[in-house]
Predicted model as a PDB file, atoms N, CA, C, CB and O in Angstrom, pLDDT in the B-factor column:
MODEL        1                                                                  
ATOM      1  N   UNK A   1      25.296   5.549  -4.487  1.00 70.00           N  
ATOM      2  CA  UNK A   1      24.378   4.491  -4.829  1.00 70.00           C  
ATOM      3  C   UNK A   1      23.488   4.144  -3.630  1.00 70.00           C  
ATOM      4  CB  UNK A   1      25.145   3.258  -5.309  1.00 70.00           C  
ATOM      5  O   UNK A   1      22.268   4.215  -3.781  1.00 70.00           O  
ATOM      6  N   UNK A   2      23.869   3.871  -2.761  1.00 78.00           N  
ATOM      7  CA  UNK A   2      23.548   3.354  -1.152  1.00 78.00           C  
ATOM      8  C   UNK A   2      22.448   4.749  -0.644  1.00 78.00           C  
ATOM      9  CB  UNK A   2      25.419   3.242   0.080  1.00 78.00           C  
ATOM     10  O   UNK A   2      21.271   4.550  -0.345  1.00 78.00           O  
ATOM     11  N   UNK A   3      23.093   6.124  -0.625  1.00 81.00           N  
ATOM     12  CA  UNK A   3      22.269   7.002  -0.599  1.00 81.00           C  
ATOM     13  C   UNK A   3      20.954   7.288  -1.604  1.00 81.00           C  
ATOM     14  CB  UNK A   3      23.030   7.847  -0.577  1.00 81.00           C  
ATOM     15  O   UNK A   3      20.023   7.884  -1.062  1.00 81.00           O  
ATOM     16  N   UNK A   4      20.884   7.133  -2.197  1.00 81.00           N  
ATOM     17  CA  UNK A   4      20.018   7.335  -3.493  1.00 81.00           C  
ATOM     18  C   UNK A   4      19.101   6.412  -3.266  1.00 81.00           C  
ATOM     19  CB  UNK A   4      20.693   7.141  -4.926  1.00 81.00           C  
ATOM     20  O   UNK A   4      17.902   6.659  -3.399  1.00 81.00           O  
ATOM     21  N   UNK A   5      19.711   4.857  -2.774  1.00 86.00           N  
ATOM     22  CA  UNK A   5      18.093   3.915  -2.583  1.00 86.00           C  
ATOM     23  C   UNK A   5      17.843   4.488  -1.186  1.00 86.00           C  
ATOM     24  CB  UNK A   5      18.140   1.782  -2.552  1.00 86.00           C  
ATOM     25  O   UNK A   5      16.630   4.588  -1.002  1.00 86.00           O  
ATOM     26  N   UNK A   6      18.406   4.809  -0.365  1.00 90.00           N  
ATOM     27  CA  UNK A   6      18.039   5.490   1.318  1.00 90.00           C  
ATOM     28  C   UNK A   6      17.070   6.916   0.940  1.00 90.00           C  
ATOM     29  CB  UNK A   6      19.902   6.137   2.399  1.00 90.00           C  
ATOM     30  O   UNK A   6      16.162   7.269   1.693  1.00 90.00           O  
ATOM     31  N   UNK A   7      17.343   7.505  -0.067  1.00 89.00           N  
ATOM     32  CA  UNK A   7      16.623   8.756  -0.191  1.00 89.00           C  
ATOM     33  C   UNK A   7      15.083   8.470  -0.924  1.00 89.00           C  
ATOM     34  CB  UNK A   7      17.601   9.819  -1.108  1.00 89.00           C  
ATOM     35  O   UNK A   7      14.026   9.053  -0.686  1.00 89.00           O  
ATOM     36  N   UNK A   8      15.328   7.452  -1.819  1.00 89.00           N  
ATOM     37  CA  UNK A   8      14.322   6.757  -2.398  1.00 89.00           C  
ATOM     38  C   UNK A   8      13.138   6.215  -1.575  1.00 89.00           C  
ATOM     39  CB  UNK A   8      14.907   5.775  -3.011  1.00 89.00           C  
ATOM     40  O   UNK A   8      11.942   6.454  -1.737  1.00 89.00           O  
ATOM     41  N   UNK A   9      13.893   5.223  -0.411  1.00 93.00           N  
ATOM     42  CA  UNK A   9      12.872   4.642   0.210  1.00 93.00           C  
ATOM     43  C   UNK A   9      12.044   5.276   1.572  1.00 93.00           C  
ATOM     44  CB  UNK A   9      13.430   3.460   0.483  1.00 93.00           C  
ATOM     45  O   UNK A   9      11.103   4.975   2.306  1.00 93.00           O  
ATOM     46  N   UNK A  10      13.417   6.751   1.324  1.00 93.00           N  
ATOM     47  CA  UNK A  10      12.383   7.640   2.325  1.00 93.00           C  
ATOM     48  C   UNK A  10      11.167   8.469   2.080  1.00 93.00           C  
ATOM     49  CB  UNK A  10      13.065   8.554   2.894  1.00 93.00           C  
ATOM     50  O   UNK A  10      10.274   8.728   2.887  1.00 93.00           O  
ATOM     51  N   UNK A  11      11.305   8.946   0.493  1.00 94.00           N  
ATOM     52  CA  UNK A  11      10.509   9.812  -0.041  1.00 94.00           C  
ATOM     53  C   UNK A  11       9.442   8.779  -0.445  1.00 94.00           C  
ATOM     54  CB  UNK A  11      11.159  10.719  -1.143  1.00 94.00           C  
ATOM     55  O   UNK A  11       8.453   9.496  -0.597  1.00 94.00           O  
ATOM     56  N   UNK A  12       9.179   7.908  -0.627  1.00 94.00           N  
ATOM     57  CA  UNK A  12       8.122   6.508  -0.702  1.00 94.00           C  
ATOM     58  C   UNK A  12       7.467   6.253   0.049  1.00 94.00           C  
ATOM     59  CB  UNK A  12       8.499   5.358  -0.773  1.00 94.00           C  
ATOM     60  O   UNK A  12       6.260   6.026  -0.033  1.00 94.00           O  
ATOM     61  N   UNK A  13       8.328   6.238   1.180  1.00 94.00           N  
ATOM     62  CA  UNK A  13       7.047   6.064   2.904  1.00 94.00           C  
ATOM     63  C   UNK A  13       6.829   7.102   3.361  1.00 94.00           C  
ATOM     64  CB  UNK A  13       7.526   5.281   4.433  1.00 94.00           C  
ATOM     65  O   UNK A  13       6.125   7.110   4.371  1.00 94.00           O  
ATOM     66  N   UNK A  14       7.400   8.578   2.752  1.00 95.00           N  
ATOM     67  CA  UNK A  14       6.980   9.567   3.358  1.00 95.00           C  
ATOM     68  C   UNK A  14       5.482   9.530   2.576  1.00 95.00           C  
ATOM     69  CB  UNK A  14       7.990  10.869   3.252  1.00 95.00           C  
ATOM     70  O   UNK A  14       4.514   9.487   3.335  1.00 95.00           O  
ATOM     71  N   UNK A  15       5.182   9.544   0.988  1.00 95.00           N  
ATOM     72  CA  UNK A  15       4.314   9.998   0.287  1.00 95.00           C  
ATOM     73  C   UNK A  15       3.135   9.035   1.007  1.00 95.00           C  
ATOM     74  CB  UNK A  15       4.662   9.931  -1.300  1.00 95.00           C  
ATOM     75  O   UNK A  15       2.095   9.469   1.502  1.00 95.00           O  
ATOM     76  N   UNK A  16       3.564   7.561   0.945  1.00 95.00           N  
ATOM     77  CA  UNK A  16       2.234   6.533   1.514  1.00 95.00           C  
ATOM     78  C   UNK A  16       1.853   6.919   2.891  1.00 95.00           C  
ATOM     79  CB  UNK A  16       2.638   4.799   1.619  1.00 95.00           C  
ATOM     80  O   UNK A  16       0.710   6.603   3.222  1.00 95.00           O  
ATOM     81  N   UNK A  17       2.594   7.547   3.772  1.00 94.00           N  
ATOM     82  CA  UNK A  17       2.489   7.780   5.050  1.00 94.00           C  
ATOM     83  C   UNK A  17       1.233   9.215   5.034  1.00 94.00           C  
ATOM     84  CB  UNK A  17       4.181   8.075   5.702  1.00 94.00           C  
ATOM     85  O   UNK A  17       0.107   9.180   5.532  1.00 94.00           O  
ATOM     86  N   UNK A  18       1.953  10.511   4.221  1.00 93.00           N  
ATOM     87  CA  UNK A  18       1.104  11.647   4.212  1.00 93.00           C  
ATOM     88  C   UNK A  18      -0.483  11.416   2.628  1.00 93.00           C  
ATOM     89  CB  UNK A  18       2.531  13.193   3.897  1.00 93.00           C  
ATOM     90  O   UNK A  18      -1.202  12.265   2.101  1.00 93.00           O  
ATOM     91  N   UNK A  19      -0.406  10.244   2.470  1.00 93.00           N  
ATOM     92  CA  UNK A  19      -1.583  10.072   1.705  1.00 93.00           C  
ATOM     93  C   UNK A  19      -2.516   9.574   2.363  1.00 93.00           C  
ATOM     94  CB  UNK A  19      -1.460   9.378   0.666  1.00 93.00           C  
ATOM     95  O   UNK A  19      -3.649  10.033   2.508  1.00 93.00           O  
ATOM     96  N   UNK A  20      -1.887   8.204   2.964  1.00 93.00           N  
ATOM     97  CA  UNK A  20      -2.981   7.126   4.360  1.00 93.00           C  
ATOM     98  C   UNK A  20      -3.531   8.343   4.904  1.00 93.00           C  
ATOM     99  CB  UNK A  20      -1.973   5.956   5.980  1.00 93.00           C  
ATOM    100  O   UNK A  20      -4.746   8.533   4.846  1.00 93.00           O  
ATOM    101  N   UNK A  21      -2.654   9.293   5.496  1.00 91.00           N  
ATOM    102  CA  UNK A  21      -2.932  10.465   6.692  1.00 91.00           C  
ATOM    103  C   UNK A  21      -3.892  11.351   5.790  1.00 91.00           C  
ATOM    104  CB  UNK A  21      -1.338  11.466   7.349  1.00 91.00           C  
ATOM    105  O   UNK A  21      -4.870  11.691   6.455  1.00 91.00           O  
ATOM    106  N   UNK A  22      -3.920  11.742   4.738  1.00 91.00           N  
ATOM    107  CA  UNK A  22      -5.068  12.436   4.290  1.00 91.00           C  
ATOM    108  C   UNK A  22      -6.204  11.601   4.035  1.00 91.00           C  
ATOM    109  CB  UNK A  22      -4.786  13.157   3.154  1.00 91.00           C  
ATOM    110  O   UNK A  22      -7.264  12.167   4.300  1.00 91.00           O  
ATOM    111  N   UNK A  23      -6.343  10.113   3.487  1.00 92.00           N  
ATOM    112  CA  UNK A  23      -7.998   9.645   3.179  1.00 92.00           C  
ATOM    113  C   UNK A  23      -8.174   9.111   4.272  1.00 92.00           C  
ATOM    114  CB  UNK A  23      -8.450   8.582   1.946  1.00 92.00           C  
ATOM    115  O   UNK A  23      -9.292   8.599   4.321  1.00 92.00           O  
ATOM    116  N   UNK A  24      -7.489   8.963   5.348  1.00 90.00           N  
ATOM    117  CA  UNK A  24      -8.797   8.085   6.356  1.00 90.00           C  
ATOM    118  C   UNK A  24      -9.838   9.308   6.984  1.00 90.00           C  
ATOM    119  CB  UNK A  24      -7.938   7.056   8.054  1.00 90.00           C  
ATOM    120  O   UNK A  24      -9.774  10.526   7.151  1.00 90.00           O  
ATOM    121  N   UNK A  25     -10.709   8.348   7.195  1.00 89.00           N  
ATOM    122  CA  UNK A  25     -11.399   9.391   7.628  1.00 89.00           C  
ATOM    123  C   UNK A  25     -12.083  10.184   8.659  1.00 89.00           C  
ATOM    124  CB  UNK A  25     -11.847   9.312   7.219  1.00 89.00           C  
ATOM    125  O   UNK A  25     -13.110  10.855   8.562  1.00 89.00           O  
ATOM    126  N   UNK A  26     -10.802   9.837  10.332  1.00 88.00           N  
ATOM    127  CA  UNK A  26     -10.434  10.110  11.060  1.00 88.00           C  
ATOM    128  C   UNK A  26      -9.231  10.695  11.570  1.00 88.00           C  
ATOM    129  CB  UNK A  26     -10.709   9.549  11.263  1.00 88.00           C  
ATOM    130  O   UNK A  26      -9.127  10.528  12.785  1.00 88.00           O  
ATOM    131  N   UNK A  27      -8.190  11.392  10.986  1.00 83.00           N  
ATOM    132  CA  UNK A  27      -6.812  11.606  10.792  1.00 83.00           C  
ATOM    133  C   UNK A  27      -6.415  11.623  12.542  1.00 83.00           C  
ATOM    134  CB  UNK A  27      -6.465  13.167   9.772  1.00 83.00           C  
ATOM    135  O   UNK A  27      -7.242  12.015  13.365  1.00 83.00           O  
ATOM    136  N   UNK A  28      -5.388  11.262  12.832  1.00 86.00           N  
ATOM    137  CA  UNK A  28      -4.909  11.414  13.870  1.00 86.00           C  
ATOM    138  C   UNK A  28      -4.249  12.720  14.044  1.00 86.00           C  
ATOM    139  CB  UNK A  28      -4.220  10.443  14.060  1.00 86.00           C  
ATOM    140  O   UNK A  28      -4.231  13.317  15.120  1.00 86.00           O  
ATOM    141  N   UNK A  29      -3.583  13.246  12.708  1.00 85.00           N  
ATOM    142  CA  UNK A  29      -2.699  13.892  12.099  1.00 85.00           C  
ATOM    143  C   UNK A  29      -3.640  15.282  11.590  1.00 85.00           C  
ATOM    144  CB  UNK A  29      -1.990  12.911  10.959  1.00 85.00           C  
ATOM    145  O   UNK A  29      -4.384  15.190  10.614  1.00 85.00           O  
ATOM    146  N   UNK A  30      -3.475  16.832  12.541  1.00 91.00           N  
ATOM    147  CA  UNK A  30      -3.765  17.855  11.314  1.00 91.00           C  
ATOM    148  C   UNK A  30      -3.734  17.455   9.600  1.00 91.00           C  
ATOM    149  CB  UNK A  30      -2.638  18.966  11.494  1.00 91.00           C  
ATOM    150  O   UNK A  30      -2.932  16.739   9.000  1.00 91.00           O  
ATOM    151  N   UNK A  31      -4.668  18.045   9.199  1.00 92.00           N  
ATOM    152  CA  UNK A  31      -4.391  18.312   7.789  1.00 92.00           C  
ATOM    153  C   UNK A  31      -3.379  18.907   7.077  1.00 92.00           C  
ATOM    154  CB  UNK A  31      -5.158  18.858   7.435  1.00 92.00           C  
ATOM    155  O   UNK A  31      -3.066  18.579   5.932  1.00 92.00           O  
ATOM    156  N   UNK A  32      -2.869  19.760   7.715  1.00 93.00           N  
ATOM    157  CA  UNK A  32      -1.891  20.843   7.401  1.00 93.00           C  
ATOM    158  C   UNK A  32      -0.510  19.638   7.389  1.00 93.00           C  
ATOM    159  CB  UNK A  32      -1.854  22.356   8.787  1.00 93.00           C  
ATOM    160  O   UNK A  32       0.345  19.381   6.543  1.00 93.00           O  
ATOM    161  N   UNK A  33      -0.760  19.168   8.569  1.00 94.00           N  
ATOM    162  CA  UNK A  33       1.035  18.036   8.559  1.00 94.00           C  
ATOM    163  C   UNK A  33       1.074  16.974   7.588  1.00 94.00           C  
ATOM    164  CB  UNK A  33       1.399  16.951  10.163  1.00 94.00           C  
ATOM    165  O   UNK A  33       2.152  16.605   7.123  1.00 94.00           O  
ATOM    166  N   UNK A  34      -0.098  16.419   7.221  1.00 92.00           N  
ATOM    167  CA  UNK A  34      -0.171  15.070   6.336  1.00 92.00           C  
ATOM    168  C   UNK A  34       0.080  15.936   4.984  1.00 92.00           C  
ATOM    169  CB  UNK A  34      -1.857  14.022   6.403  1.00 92.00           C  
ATOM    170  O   UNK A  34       0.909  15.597   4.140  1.00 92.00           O  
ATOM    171  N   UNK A  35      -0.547  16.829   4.901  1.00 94.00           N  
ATOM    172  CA  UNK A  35      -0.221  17.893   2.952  1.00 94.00           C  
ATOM    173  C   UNK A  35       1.441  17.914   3.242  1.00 94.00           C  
ATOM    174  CB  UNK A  35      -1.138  20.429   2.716  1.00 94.00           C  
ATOM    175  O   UNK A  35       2.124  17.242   2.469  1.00 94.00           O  
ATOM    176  N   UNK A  36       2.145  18.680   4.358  1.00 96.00           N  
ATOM    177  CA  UNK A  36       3.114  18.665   4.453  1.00 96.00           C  
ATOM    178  C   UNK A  36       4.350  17.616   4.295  1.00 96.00           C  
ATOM    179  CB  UNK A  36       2.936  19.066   5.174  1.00 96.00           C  
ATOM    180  O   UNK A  36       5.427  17.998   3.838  1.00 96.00           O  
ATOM    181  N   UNK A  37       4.164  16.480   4.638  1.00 95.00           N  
ATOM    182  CA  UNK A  37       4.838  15.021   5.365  1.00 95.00           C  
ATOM    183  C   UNK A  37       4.614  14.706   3.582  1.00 95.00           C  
ATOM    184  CB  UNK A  37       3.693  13.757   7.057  1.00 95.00           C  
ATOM    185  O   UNK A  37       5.610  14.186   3.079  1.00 95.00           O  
ATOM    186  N   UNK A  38       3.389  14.974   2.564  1.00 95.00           N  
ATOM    187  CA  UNK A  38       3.210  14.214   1.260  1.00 95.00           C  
ATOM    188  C   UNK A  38       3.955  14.952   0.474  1.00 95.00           C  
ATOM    189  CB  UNK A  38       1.796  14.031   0.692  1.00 95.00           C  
ATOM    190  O   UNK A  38       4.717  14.457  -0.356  1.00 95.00           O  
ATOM    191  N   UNK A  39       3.801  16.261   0.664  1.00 96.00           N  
ATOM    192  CA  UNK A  39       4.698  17.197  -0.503  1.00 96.00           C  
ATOM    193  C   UNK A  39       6.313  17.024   0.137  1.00 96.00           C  
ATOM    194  CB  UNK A  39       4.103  19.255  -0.542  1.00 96.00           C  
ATOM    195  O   UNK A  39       7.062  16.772  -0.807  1.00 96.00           O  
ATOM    196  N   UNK A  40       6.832  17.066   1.040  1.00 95.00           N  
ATOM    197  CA  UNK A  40       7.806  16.357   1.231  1.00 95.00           C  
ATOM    198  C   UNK A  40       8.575  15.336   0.355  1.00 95.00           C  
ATOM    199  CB  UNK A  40       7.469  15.924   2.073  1.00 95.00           C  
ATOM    200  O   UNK A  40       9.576  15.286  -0.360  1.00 95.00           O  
ATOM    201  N   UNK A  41       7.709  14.659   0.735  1.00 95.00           N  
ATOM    202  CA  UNK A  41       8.020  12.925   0.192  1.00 95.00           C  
ATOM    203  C   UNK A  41       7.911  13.407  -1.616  1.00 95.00           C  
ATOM    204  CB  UNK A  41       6.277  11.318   0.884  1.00 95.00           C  
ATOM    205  O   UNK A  41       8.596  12.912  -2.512  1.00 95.00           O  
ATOM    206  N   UNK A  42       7.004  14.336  -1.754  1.00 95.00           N  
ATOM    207  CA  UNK A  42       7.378  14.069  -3.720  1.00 95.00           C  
ATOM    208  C   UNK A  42       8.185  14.882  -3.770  1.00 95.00           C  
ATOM    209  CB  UNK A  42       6.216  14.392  -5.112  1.00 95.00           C  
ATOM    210  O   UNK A  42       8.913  14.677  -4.741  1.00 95.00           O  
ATOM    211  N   UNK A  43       8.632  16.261  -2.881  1.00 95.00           N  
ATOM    212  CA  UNK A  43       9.813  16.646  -3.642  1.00 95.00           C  
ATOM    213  C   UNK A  43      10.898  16.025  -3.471  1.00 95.00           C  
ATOM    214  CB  UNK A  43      10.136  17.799  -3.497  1.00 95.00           C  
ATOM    215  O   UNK A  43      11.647  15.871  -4.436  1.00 95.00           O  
ATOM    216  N   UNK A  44      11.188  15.594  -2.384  1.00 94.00           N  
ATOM    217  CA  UNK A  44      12.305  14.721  -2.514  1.00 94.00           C  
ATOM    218  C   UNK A  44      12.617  13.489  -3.164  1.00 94.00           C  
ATOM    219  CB  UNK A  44      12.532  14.491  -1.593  1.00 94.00           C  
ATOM    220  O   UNK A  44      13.766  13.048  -3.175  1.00 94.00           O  
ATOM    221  N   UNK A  45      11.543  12.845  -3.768  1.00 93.00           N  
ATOM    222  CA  UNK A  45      11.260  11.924  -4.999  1.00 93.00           C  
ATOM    223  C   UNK A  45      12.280  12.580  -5.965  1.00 93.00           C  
ATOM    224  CB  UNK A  45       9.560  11.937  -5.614  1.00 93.00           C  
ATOM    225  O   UNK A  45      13.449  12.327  -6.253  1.00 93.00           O  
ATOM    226  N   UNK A  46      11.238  13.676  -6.418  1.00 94.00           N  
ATOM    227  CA  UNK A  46      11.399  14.404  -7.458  1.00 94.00           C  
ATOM    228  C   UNK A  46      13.279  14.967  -7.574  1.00 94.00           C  
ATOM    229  CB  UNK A  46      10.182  15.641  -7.240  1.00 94.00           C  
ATOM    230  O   UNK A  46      14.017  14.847  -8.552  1.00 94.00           O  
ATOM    231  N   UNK A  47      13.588  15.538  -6.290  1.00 93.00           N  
ATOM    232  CA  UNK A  47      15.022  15.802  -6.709  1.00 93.00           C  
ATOM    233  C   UNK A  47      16.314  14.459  -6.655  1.00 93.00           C  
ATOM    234  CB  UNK A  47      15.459  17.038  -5.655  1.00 93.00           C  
ATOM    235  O   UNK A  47      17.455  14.500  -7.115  1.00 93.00           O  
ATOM    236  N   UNK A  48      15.745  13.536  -6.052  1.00 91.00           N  
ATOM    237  CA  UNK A  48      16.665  12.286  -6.202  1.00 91.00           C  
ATOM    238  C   UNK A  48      17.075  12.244  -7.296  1.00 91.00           C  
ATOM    239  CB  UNK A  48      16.172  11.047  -5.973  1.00 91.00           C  
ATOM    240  O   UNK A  48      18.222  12.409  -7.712  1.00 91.00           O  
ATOM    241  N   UNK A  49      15.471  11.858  -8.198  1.00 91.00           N  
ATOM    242  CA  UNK A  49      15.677  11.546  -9.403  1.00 91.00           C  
ATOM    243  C   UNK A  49      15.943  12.384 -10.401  1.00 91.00           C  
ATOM    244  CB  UNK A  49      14.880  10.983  -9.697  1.00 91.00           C  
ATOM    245  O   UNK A  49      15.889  11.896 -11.530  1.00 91.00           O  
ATOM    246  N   UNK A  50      16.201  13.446 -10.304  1.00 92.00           N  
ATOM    247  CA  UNK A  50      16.648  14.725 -11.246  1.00 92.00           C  
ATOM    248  C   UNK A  50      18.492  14.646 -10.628  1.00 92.00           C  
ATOM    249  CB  UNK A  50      15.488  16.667 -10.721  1.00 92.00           C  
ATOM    250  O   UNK A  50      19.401  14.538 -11.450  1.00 92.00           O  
ATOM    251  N   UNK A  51      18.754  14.716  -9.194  1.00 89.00           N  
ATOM    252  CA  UNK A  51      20.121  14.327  -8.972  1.00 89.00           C  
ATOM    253  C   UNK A  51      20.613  12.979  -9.818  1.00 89.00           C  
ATOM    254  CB  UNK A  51      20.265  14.096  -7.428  1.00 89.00           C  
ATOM    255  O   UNK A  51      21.393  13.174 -10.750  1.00 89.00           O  
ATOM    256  N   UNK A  52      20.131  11.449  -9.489  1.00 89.00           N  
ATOM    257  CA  UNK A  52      20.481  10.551  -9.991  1.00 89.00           C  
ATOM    258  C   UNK A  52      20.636  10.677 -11.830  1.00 89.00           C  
ATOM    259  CB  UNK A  52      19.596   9.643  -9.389  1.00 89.00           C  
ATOM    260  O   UNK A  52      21.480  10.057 -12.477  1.00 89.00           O  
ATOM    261  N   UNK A  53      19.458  11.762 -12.501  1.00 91.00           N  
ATOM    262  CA  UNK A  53      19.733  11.700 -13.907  1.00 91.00           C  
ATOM    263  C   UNK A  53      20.915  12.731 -13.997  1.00 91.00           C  
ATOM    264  CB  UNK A  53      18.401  12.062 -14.864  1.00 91.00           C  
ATOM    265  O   UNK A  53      21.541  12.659 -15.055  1.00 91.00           O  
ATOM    266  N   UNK A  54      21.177  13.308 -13.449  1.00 90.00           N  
ATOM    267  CA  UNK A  54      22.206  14.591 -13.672  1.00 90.00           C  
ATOM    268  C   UNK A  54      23.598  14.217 -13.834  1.00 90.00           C  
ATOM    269  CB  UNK A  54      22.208  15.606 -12.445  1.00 90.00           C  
ATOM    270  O   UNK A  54      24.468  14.705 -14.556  1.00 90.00           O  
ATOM    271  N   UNK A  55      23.643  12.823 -12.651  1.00 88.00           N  
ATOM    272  CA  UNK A  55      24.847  12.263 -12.197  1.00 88.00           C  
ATOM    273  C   UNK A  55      25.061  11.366 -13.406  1.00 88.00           C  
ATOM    274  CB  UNK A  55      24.784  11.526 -10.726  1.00 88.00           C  
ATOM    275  O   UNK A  55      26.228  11.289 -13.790  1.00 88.00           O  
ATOM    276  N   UNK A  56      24.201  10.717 -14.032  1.00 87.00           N  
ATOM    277  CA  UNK A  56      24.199   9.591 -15.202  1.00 87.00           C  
ATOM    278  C   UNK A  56      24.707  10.287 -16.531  1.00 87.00           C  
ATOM    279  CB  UNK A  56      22.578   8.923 -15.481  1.00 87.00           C  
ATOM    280  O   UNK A  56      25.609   9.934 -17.292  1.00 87.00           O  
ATOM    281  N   UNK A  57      23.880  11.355 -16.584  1.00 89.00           N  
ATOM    282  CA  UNK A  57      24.767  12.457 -18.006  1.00 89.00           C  
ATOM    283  C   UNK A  57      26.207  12.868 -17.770  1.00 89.00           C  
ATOM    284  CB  UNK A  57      24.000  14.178 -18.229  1.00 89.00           C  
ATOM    285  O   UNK A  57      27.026  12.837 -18.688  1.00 89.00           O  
ATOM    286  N   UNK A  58      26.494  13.221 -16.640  1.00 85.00           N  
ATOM    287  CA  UNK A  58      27.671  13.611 -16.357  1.00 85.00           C  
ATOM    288  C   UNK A  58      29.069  12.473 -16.451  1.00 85.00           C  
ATOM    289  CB  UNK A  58      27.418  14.153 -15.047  1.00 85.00           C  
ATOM    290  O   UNK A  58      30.239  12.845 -16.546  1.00 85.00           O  
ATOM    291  N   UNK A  59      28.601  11.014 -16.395  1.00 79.00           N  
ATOM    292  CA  UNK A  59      29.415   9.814 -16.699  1.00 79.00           C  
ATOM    293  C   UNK A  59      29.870   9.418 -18.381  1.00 79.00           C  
ATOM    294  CB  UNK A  59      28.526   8.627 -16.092  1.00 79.00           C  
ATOM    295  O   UNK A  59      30.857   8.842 -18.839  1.00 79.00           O  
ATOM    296  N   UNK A  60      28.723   9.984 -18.986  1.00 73.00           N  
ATOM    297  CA  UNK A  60      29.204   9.529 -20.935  1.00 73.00           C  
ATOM    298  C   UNK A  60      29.416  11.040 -20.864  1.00 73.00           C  
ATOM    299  CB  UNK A  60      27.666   8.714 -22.561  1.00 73.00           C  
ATOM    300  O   UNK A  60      29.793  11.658 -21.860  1.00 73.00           O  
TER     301      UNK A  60                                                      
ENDMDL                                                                          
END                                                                             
Protein backbone atom coordinates (compact mmCIF):
# COMPACT_ATOMS: atom_id res chain seq x y z
CA UNK A 1 0.00 0.00 0.00
CA UNK A 2 2.74 2.50 1.32
CA UNK A 3 4.80 1.50 -1.84
CA UNK A 4 2.24 2.01 -4.45
CA UNK A 5 1.44 5.74 -3.14
CA UNK A 6 5.63 6.15 -3.08
CA UNK A 7 5.66 4.79 -6.70
CA UNK A 8 2.68 6.93 -7.54
CA UNK A 9 4.00 10.11 -6.29
CA UNK A 10 7.20 9.42 -8.02
CA UNK A 11 5.96 8.75 -11.46
CA UNK A 12 3.78 12.23 -11.02
CA UNK A 13 6.76 14.49 -10.35
CA UNK A 14 8.72 12.64 -12.64
CA UNK A 15 6.03 13.34 -15.64
CA UNK A 16 5.48 17.32 -14.31
CA UNK A 17 9.21 17.57 -13.92
CA UNK A 18 10.12 16.06 -17.73
CA UNK A 19 7.04 18.14 -19.21
CA UNK A 20 8.03 21.78 -17.35
CA UNK A 21 11.61 20.56 -18.88
CA UNK A 22 10.23 20.20 -22.38
CA UNK A 23 7.85 23.63 -22.78
CA UNK A 24 9.96 26.19 -21.30
CA UNK A 25 11.55 27.77 -23.55
CA UNK A 26 14.98 27.78 -22.36
CA UNK A 27 15.59 24.13 -21.02
CA UNK A 28 18.35 23.86 -18.69
CA UNK A 29 17.98 20.18 -19.43
CA UNK A 30 18.99 18.40 -23.07
CA UNK A 31 16.01 17.43 -24.86
CA UNK A 32 16.91 13.97 -25.02
CA UNK A 33 16.84 13.82 -20.80
CA UNK A 34 13.48 15.71 -20.27
CA UNK A 35 11.70 12.98 -23.24
CA UNK A 36 13.56 10.55 -21.07
CA UNK A 37 12.83 11.71 -17.17
CA UNK A 38 8.72 12.02 -18.95
CA UNK A 39 8.55 8.59 -20.51
CA UNK A 40 9.88 7.36 -17.33
CA UNK A 41 7.43 8.86 -15.17
CA UNK A 42 4.41 7.37 -17.56
CA UNK A 43 5.75 4.08 -17.65
CA UNK A 44 6.03 3.74 -14.34
CA UNK A 45 2.51 5.32 -13.88
CA UNK A 46 1.42 2.95 -16.21
CA UNK A 47 2.89 -0.30 -14.51
CA UNK A 48 1.86 0.71 -10.87
CA UNK A 49 -1.38 0.81 -11.99
CA UNK A 50 -1.57 -2.38 -14.06
CA UNK A 51 0.46 -3.97 -10.77
CA UNK A 52 -2.11 -2.37 -8.28
CA UNK A 53 -5.14 -3.78 -10.74
CA UNK A 54 -3.52 -7.22 -10.97
CA UNK A 55 -3.10 -7.33 -7.18
CA UNK A 56 -7.01 -6.29 -6.70
CA UNK A 57 -8.22 -9.31 -9.11
CA UNK A 58 -6.08 -11.59 -7.45
CA UNK A 59 -7.99 -10.78 -3.81
CA UNK A 60 -11.92 -11.86 -5.03
Amino acid sequence: MIRDALLVKLSFWLIVIGAFALLTPQPAWPEWLARMVLSTGVALGITTAIVKFRESRKKR
